[in-house]
RODRENMAR-552313 format. One line per field, with one value per residue (C-alpha): x, y, z. Coordinates in steps of 0.25 Angstrom, whole numbers. Example, Ala and Ser with C-alpha at 12.3 -4.5 7.8 and 13.67 -1.06 7.14 Angstrom:
BEGIN
xx = [49/55];
yy = [-18/-4];
zz = [31/29];
***
This chain:
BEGIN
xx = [-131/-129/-143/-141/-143/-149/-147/-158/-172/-183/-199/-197/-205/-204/-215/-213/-216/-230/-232/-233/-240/-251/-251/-252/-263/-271/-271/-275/-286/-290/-291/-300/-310/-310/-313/-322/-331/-332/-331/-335/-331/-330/-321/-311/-311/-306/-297/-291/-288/-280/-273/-267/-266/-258/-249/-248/-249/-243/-230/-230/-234/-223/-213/-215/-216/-204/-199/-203/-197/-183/-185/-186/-176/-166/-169/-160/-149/-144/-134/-135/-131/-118/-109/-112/-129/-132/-132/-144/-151/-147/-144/-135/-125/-117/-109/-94/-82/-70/-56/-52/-63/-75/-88/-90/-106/-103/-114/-116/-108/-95/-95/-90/-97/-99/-109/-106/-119/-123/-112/-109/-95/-89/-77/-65/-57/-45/-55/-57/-71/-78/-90/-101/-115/-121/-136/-144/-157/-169/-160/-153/-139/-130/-116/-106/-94];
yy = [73/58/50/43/30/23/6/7/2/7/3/-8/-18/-30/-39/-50/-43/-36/-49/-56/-44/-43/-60/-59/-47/-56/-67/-57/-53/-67/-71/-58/-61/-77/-73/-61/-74/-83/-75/-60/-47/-51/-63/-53/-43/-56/-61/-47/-45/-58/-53/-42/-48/-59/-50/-39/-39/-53/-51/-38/-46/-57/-47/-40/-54/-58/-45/-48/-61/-56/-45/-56/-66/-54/-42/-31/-33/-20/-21/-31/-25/-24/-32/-24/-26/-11/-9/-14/-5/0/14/10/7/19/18/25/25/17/22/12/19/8/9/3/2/7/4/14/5/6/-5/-7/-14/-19/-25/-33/-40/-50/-50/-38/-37/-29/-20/-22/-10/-14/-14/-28/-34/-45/-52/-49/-52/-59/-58/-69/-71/-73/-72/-58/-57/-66/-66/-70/-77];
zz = [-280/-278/-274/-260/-260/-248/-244/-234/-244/-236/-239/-251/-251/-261/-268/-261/-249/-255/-260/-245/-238/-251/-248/-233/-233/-243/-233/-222/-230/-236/-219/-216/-228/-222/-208/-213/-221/-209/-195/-201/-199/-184/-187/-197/-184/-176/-186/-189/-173/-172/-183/-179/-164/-170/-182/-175/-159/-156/-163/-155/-141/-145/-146/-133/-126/-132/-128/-114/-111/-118/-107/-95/-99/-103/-95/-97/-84/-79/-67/-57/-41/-39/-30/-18/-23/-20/-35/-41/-50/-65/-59/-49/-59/-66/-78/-76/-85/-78/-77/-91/-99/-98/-90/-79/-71/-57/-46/-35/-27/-35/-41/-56/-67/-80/-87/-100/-108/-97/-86/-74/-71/-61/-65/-56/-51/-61/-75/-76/-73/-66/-68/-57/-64/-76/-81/-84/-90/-81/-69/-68/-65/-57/-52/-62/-62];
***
Protein backbone atom coordinates (compact mmCIF):
# COMPACT_ATOMS: atom_id res chain seq x y z
CA UNK A 1 0.00 0.00 0.00
CA UNK A 2 1.05 3.45 -1.14
CA UNK A 3 1.43 6.09 1.86
CA UNK A 4 -0.92 9.12 1.42
CA UNK A 5 0.51 12.09 1.38
CA UNK A 6 -1.36 15.23 2.68
CA UNK A 7 -0.41 19.41 1.36
CA UNK A 8 -2.31 20.49 4.33
CA UNK A 9 0.96 21.13 7.43
CA UNK A 10 -1.13 21.21 10.49
CA UNK A 11 0.53 22.16 14.21
CA UNK A 12 4.22 23.34 13.12
CA UNK A 13 5.66 25.89 14.65
CA UNK A 14 9.09 27.47 13.61
CA UNK A 15 12.06 28.92 15.90
CA UNK A 16 11.50 32.07 15.11
CA UNK A 17 8.12 31.91 16.19
CA UNK A 18 9.28 30.18 19.81
CA UNK A 19 11.72 32.59 19.79
CA UNK A 20 9.12 35.90 19.80
CA UNK A 21 6.62 34.12 22.19
CA UNK A 22 9.73 32.99 24.84
CA UNK A 23 10.93 37.06 24.16
CA UNK A 24 7.49 38.40 24.59
CA UNK A 25 6.47 36.09 27.74
CA UNK A 26 10.06 37.19 29.16
CA UNK A 27 9.06 40.87 29.04
CA UNK A 28 5.50 39.86 30.50
CA UNK A 29 7.21 38.48 33.26
CA UNK A 30 10.23 41.23 33.56
CA UNK A 31 6.84 44.01 33.77
CA UNK A 32 5.16 41.74 36.59
CA UNK A 33 8.42 41.28 38.81
CA UNK A 34 8.76 45.48 38.28
CA UNK A 35 5.42 46.24 39.45
CA UNK A 36 5.56 43.39 42.04
CA UNK A 37 8.84 45.69 43.67
CA UNK A 38 7.17 48.99 43.54
CA UNK A 39 3.29 48.74 43.93
CA UNK A 40 3.05 44.92 45.50
CA UNK A 41 1.05 42.15 45.16
CA UNK A 42 -1.89 44.74 44.81
CA UNK A 43 -0.18 46.66 41.96
CA UNK A 44 0.66 42.97 40.02
CA UNK A 45 -3.49 42.21 40.44
CA UNK A 46 -3.99 45.89 38.82
CA UNK A 47 -1.31 45.54 36.23
CA UNK A 48 -2.44 41.89 35.32
CA UNK A 49 -6.39 43.17 34.90
CA UNK A 50 -5.34 45.82 32.47
CA UNK A 51 -3.64 43.33 30.78
CA UNK A 52 -6.03 41.17 29.91
CA UNK A 53 -8.59 44.07 29.42
CA UNK A 54 -6.32 45.65 26.87
CA UNK A 55 -5.15 41.95 24.99
CA UNK A 56 -7.80 40.20 25.35
CA UNK A 57 -11.21 42.17 25.84
CA UNK A 58 -10.68 45.31 23.88
CA UNK A 59 -9.85 43.64 20.53
CA UNK A 60 -13.02 41.78 21.19
CA UNK A 61 -15.16 45.16 22.15
CA UNK A 62 -13.41 46.74 18.84
CA UNK A 63 -14.62 44.18 16.70
CA UNK A 64 -18.21 44.14 17.73
CA UNK A 65 -18.20 47.89 17.42
CA UNK A 66 -16.77 47.80 14.35
CA UNK A 67 -19.26 45.27 13.65
CA UNK A 68 -22.03 47.52 14.74
CA UNK A 69 -21.44 50.54 12.79
CA UNK A 70 -20.73 48.20 9.44
CA UNK A 71 -24.27 47.11 10.44
CA UNK A 72 -25.77 50.85 10.59
CA UNK A 73 -24.11 52.25 7.66
CA UNK A 74 -24.84 49.02 5.58
CA UNK A 75 -27.79 47.29 6.77
CA UNK A 76 -28.95 44.24 5.22
CA UNK A 77 -31.87 45.89 2.46
CA UNK A 78 -34.61 43.38 1.89
CA UNK A 79 -37.52 44.66 -0.41
CA UNK A 80 -38.68 48.05 -0.50
CA UNK A 81 -42.88 48.27 -0.86
CA UNK A 82 -43.91 47.84 -4.14
CA UNK A 83 -45.50 50.20 -6.47
CA UNK A 84 -48.85 49.88 -5.13
CA UNK A 85 -47.02 50.38 -1.20
CA UNK A 86 -49.24 47.49 0.12
CA UNK A 87 -46.02 45.49 0.20
CA UNK A 88 -43.78 46.21 2.83
CA UNK A 89 -42.46 43.33 4.79
CA UNK A 90 -39.72 40.55 3.62
CA UNK A 91 -42.74 37.98 3.67
CA UNK A 92 -44.86 39.81 1.48
CA UNK A 93 -42.59 38.83 -1.37
CA UNK A 94 -42.48 35.16 -2.81
CA UNK A 95 -39.91 33.87 -5.09
CA UNK A 96 -41.60 31.94 -8.34
CA UNK A 97 -40.07 30.79 -11.34
CA UNK A 98 -41.10 32.75 -14.54
CA UNK A 99 -42.27 31.25 -17.84
CA UNK A 100 -38.36 31.95 -19.40
CA UNK A 101 -36.91 29.78 -16.54
CA UNK A 102 -35.58 32.67 -14.01
CA UNK A 103 -37.02 33.70 -10.77
CA UNK A 104 -38.77 36.55 -10.44
CA UNK A 105 -39.91 37.99 -6.40
CA UNK A 106 -43.60 38.51 -6.65
CA UNK A 107 -45.60 40.66 -3.90
CA UNK A 108 -48.89 39.74 -2.85
CA UNK A 109 -50.04 42.44 -5.00
CA UNK A 110 -48.82 40.80 -8.41
CA UNK A 111 -46.21 42.66 -9.03
CA UNK A 112 -42.83 41.23 -10.32
CA UNK A 113 -39.51 41.87 -9.25
CA UNK A 114 -35.97 41.54 -8.96
CA UNK A 115 -33.36 42.32 -7.07
CA UNK A 116 -29.85 42.61 -8.13
CA UNK A 117 -26.73 43.69 -5.59
CA UNK A 118 -28.08 47.33 -4.68
CA UNK A 119 -30.81 48.10 -7.21
CA UNK A 120 -34.87 46.71 -7.29
CA UNK A 121 -36.23 46.35 -10.69
CA UNK A 122 -39.40 45.60 -11.63
CA UNK A 123 -39.71 42.70 -14.35
CA UNK A 124 -42.04 43.84 -17.28
CA UNK A 125 -44.68 41.46 -18.72
CA UNK A 126 -42.43 40.85 -21.96
CA UNK A 127 -38.93 39.52 -19.61
CA UNK A 128 -37.04 42.64 -19.70
CA UNK A 129 -36.63 44.76 -16.55
CA UNK A 130 -37.05 48.16 -15.24
CA UNK A 131 -35.40 50.01 -12.68
CA UNK A 132 -37.75 50.84 -9.55
CA UNK A 133 -35.40 51.22 -6.33
CA UNK A 134 -31.95 51.53 -5.23
CA UNK A 135 -30.32 51.35 -1.67
CA UNK A 136 -28.21 53.57 -0.32
CA UNK A 137 -26.23 53.93 2.64
CA UNK A 138 -27.73 55.59 5.77
CA UNK A 139 -30.72 56.49 3.79
CA UNK A 140 -32.55 53.30 2.75
CA UNK A 141 -34.01 53.00 -0.79
CA UNK A 142 -35.12 55.57 -3.15
CA UNK A 143 -36.64 55.57 -6.46
CA UNK A 144 -34.28 54.92 -9.42
CA UNK A 145 -33.82 56.21 -12.68
Amino acid sequence: MAKQTSSVQRGKVTLIEVGILTLLYGLFLTAVAWVHRRYGWHGVKVFVGWFIALYVVLPFVGLFGFAYLMALAYPNPYYPACRTGKCQQRSDYQRQRLDNGEYALFCQCGGRYRKRGRRFLEVQPDGSERRYMVWKAFRGWFPDG
